[in-house]
N, C-alpha and C positions, 0 to 999 in steps of 0.2 A: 174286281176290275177286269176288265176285257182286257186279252191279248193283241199289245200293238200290233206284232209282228204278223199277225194273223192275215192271208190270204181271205178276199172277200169280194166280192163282185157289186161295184160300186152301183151299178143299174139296177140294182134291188133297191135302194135307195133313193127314194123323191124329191131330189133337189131341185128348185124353182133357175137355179144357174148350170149353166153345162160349162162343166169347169173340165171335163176329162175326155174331150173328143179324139185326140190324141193317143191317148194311155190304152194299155193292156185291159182287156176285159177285168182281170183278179189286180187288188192292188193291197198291200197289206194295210193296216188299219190305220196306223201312223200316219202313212200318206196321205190316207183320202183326209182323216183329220187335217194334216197342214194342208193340202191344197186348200179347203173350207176355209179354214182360219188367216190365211193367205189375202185371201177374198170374199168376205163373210157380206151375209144376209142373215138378220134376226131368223129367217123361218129356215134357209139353210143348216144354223146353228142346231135351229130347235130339232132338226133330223137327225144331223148328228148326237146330240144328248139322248135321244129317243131311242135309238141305236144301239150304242155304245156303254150310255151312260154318262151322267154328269163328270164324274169324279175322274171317269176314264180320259175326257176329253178335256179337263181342267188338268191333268195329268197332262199328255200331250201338247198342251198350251205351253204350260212351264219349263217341259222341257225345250220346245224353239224359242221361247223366251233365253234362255240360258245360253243357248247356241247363238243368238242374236238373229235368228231367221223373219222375226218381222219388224215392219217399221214400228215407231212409237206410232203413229196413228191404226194401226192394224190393230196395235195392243187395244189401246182407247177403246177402238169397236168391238174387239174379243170380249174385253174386259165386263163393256156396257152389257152386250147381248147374253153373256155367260148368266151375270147378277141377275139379268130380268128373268130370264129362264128359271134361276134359282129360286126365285119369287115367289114367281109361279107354280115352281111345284110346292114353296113349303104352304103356299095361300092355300092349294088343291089339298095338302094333307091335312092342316087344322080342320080345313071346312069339311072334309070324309072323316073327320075323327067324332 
């Protein structure tokens, strides 16, 4: 699993939403997760998994789940766009296998 805490320069990363016009060039990994998940976009999402990692970012989910950091419709969209992601990669492994 990827290190939350981990300094990383969110501009390396091709998100279709500019969520960080604001923010510090270096943002640990935690964050740029919640901000995404905050305000998600399917192809958003799928950067971050790409990145990261599934598990890394289902990880980070649960934990602002916990803390109560998004609404229940925020979940809803996590939740939808998490599973399709998950889909998708186990469709891509069967069919490489």
């Amino acid at each position: 699993m990827f290190n939350l805490d981990k300094l990383i320069s969110y501009q390396d990363l091709k998100f279709e939403r500019n969520r960080f016009w604001s923010s510090p060039k270096a943002l640990p990994v935690r964050n740029i997760i919640g901000v995404v998940l905050s305000n998600p976009t399917l192809n958003d999402v799928h950067v971050l998994t790409d990145a990261f990692g599934l598990q890394t970012v289902r990880h980070a989910f649960e934990d602002m789940i916990k803390k109560e950091e998004l609404s229940s419709m925020q979940i809803d969209f996590d939740i939808n766009y998490l599973n399709i992601i998950e889909q998708d990669n186990n469709h891509y492994q069967s069919a490489s296998s």
